[in-house]
LUMDO-640757 format. One record per residue (C-alpha): x, y, z; residue number from 1; residue in three letters. Coordinates in pm, 1 decimal. Example, Ala and Ser with C-alpha at 12.3 -4.5 7.8 and 13.67 -1.06 7.14 Angstrom:
BEGIN
R         X         Y         Z  num  residu
R    1230.0    -450.0     780.0    1     ala
R    1367.0    -106.0     714.0    2     ser
end
This chain:
BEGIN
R         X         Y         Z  num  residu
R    6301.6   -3656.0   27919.3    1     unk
R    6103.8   -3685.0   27582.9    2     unk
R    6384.4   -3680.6   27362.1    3     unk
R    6752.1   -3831.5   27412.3    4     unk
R    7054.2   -3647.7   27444.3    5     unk
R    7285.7   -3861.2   27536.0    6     unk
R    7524.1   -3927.7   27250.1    7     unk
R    7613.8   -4285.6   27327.2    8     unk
R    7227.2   -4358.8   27364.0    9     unk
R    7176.1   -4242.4   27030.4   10     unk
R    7242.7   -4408.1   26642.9   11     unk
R    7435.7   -4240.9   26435.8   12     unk
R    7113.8   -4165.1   26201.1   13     unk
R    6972.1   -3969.0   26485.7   14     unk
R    7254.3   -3761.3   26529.0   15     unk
R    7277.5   -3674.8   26201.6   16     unk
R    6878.9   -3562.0   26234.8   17     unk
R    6972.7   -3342.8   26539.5   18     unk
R    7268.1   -3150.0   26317.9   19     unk
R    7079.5   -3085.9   26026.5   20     unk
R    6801.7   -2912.7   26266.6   21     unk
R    7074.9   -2701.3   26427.4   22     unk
R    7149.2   -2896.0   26704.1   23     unk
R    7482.6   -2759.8   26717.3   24     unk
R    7561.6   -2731.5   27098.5   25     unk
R    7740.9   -3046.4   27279.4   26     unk
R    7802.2   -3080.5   27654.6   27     unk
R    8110.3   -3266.9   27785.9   28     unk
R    8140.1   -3354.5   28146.9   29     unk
R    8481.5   -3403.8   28290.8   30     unk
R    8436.7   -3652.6   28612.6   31     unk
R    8665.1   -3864.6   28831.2   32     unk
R    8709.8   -4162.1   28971.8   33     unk
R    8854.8   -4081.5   29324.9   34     unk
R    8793.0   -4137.4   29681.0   35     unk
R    8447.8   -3960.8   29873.9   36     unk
R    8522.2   -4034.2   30229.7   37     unk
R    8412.0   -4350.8   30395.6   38     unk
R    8096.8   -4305.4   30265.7   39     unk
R    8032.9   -4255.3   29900.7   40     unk
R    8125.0   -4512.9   29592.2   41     unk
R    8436.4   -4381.9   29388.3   42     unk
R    8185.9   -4266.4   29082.5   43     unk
R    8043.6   -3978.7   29263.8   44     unk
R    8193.1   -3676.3   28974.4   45     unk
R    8154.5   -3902.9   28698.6   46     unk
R    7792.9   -4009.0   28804.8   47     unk
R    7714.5   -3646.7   28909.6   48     unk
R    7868.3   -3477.7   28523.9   49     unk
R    7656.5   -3712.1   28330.2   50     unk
R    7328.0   -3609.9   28495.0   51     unk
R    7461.1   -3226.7   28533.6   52     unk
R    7547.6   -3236.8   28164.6   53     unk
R    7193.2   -3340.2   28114.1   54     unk
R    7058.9   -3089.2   28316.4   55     unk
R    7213.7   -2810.1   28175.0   56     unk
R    7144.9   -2963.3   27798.2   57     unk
R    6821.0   -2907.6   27881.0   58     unk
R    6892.7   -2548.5   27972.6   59     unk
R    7056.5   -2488.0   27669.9   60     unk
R    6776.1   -2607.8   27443.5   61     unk
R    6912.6   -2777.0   27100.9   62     unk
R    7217.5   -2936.8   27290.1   63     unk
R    7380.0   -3309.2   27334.4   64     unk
R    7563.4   -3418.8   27606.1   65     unk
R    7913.8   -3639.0   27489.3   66     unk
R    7961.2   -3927.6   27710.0   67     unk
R    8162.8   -3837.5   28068.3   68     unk
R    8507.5   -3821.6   28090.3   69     unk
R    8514.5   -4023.7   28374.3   70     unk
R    8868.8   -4016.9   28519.1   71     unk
R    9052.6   -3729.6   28551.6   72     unk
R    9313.6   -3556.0   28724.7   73     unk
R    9345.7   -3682.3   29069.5   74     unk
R    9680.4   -3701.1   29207.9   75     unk
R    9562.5   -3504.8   29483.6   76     unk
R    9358.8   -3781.3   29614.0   77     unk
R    9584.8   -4095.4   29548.4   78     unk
R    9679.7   -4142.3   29897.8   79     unk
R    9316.8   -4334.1   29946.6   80     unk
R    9308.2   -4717.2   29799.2   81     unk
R    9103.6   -4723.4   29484.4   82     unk
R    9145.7   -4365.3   29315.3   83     unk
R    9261.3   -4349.9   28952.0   84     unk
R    9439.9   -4089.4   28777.2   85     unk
R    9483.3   -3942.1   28459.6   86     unk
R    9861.1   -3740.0   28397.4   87     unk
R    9704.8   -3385.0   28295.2   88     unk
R    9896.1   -3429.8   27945.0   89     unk
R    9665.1   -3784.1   27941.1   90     unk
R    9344.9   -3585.6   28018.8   91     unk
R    9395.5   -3320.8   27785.7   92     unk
R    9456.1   -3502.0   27462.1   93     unk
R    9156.4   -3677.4   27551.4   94     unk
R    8938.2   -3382.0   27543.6   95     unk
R    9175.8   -3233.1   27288.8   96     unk
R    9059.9   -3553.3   27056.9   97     unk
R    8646.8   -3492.1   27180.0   98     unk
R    8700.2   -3158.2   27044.7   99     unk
R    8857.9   -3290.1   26686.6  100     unk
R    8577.2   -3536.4   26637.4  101     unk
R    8269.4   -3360.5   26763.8  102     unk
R    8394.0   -3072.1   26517.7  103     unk
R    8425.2   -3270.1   26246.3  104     unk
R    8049.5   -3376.0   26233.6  105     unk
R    7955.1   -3000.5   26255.0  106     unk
R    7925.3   -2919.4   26650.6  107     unk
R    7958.9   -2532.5   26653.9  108     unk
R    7968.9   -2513.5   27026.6  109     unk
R    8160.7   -2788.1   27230.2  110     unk
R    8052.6   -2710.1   27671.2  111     unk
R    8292.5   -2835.6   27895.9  112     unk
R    8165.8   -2910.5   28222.6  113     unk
R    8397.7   -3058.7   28508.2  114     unk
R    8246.6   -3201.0   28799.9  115     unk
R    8580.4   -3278.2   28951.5  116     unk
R    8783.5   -2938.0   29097.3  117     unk
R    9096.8   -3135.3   29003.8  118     unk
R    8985.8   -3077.3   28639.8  119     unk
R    8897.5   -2710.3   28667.8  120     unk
R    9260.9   -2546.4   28638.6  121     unk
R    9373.5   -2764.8   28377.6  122     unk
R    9072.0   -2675.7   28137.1  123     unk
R    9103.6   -2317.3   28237.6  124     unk
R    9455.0   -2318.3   28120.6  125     unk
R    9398.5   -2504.8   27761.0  126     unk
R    9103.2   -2371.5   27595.6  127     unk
R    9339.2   -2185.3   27365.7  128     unk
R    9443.9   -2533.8   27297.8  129     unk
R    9128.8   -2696.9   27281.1  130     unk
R    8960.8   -2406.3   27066.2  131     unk
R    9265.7   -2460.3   26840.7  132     unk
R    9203.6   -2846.8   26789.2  133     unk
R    8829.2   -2787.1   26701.7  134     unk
R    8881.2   -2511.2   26412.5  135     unk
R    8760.1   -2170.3   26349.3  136     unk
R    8380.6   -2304.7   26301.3  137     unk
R    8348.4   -2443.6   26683.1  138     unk
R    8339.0   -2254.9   26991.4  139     unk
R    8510.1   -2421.9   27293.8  140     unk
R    8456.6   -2289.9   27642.6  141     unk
R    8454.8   -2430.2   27924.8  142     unk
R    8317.5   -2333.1   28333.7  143     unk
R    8616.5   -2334.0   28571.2  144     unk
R    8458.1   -2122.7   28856.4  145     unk
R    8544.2   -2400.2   29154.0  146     unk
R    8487.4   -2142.5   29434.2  147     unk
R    8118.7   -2042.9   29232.8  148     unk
R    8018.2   -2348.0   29291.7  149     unk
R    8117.8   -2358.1   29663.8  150     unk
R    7909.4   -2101.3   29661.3  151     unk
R    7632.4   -2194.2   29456.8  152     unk
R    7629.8   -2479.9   29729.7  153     unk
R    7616.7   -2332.3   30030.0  154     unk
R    7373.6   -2127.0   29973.0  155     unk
R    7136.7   -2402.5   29867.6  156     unk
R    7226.5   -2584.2   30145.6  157     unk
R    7115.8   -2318.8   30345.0  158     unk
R    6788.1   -2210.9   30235.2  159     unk
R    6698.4   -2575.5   30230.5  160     unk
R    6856.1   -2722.6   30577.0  161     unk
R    7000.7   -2414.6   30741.0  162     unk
R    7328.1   -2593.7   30722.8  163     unk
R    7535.0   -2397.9   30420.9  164     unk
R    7864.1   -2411.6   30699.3  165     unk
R    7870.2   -2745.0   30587.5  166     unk
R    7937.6   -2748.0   30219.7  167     unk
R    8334.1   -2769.4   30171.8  168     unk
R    8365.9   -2928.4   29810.0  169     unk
R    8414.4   -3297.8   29900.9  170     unk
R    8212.7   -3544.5   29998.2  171     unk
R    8046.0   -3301.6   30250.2  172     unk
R    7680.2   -3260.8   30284.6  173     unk
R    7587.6   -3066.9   29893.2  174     unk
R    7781.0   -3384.8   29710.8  175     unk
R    7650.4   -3643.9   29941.4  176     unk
R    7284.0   -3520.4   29889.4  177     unk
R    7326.7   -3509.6   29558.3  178     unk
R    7448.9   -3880.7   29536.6  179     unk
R    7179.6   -3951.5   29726.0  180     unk
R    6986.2   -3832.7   29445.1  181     unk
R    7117.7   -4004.4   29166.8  182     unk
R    7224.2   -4352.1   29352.6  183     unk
R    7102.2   -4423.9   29676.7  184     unk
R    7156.7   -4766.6   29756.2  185     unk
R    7522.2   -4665.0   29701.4  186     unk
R    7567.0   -4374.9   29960.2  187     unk
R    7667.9   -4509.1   30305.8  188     unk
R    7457.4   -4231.5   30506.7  189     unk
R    7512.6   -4390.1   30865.9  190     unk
R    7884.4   -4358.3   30813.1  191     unk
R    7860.6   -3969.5   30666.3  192     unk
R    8069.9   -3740.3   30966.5  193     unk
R    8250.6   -3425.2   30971.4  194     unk
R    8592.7   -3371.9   30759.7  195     unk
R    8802.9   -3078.8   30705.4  196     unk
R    8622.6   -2716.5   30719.2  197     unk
R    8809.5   -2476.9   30600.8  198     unk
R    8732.4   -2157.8   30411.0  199     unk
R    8763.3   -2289.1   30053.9  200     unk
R    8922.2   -2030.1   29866.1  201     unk
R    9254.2   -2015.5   29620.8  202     unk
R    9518.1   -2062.7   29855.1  203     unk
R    9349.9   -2435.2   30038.5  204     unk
R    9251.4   -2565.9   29660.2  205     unk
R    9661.7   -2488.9   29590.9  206     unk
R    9760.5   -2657.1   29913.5  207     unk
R    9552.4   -2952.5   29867.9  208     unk
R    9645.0   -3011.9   29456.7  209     unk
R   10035.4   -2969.1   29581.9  210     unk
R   10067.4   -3126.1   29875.5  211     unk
R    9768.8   -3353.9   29859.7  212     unk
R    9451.2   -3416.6   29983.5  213     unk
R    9543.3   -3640.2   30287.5  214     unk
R    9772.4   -3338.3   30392.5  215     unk
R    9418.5   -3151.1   30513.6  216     unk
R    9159.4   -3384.4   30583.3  217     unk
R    9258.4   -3798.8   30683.8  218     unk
R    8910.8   -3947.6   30610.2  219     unk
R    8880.7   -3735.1   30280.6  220     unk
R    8576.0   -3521.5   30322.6  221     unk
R    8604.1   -3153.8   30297.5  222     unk
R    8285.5   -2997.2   30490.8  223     unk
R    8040.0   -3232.7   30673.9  224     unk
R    7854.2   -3494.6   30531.4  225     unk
R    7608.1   -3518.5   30775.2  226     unk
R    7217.1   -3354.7   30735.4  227     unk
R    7255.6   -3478.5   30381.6  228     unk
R    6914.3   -3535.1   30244.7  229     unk
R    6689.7   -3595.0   29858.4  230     unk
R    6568.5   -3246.7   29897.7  231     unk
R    6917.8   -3094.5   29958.7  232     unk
R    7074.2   -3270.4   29620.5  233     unk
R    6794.3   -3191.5   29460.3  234     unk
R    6812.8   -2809.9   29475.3  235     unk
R    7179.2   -2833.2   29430.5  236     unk
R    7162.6   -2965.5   29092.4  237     unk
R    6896.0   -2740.0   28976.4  238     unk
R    7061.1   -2433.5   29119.4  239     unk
R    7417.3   -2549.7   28982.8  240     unk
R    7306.2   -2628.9   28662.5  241     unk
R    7100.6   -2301.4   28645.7  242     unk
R    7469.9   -2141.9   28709.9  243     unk
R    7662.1   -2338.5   28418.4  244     unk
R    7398.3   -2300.0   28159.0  245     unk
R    7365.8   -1929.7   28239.2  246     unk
R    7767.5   -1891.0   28205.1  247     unk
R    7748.8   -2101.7   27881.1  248     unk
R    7485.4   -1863.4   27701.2  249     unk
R    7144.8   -1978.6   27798.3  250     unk
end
């Protein structure tokens, strides 16, 4: 990339550059820290927001990315040893206090972008909120399509490997490609296998946030994991950060 973006890699001086030449669009990813099977490190949505957020910065054209929320709500998931979780009151003030001070130095446009489905409804359900704590000078939106990006998925998956059956939203074969990409000496591939395959759709994402994630699949991977591949995470962050930037205006 030939200029930064990221906020924290940035002085304050250089900010102040980007605002006053109308960079007024900021990106906030909203990851987790939560189990991926017996396979993939804990920081897979966290890892995965900071380079989408890049990606669809980039998109966007004139837009900073705000350093990754990296836990979030994950209840769900806190059956498996090692998750953390954030009460949804806890994660919401934080974002509700990233939209306060990104306002405040003249951000007109403040992107949410969770890479965590646990963090989807939640944001859905407070943007009225979140608009509120920013002011009548910021736009705050936010994408919260979980089952668009099943789909955006599966059917890269598909025209790459032939093997879209296999995207189920965790830890299967899209999210293990595309840690693959962005870590690889932390993705466990000879231990990737099969998990839970259902039809992802409203009523299995409200089964899994109510009665837990462990209640449907006992290693933790919805989908299959195995056939992941470089070339398979690579089209699935292009094509899923062509979808967000598209929703958010570009």
């Amino acid at each position: 990339m030939s200029e930064e973006i990221l906020l924290e890699r940035m002085t304050s001086p250089e900010i102040a550059a980007r605002l006053a030449a109308d960079w007024r669009t900021v990106v906030v990813p909203c990851g987790a820290v939560e189990q991926h099977g017996p396979h993939l490190p804990l920081c897979v949505d966290a890892e995965h927001g900071t380079r989408l957020g890049q990606e669809v910065a980039l998109r966007l054209g004139n837009a900073l990315v705000a350093p990754t929320i990296w836990v979030g709500c994950s209840e769900h998931h806190m059956a498996f040893p090692g998750t953390l979780s954030l009460e949804r009151t806890t994660f919401l003030a934080i974002c509700r206090d990233y939209c306060t001070s990104l306002a405040r130095h003249g951000f007109e446009k403040i992107c949410f972008l969770p890479t965590h489905g646990g963090n989807f409804r939640p944001l859905a359900e407070s943007l009225e909120e979140l608009s509120a704590a920013a002011g009548p000078a910021c736009t705050v939106i936010a994408y919260t399509d979980l089952v668009g990006v099943l789909e955006c998925w599966r059917r890269a998956v598909e025209d790459v490997a032939g093997l879209g059956e296999r995207v189920g939203g965790h830890a299967d074969i899209a999210e293990s490609s595309v840690m693959l990409v962005l870590h690889p000496d932390l993705v466990r591939s000879e231990l990737a296998e099969r998990g839970y395959l259902p039809q992802m759709d409203e009523d299995v994402i409200d089964r899994i946030i109510e009665e837990g994630f462990d209640s449907v699949t006992p290693n933790g991977i919805l989908g299959d994991a195995r056939g992941l591949s470089e070339s398979i995470g690579t089209r699935c962050i292009a094509d899923l950060a062509d979808l967000v930037a598209a929703s958010f205006g570009a």
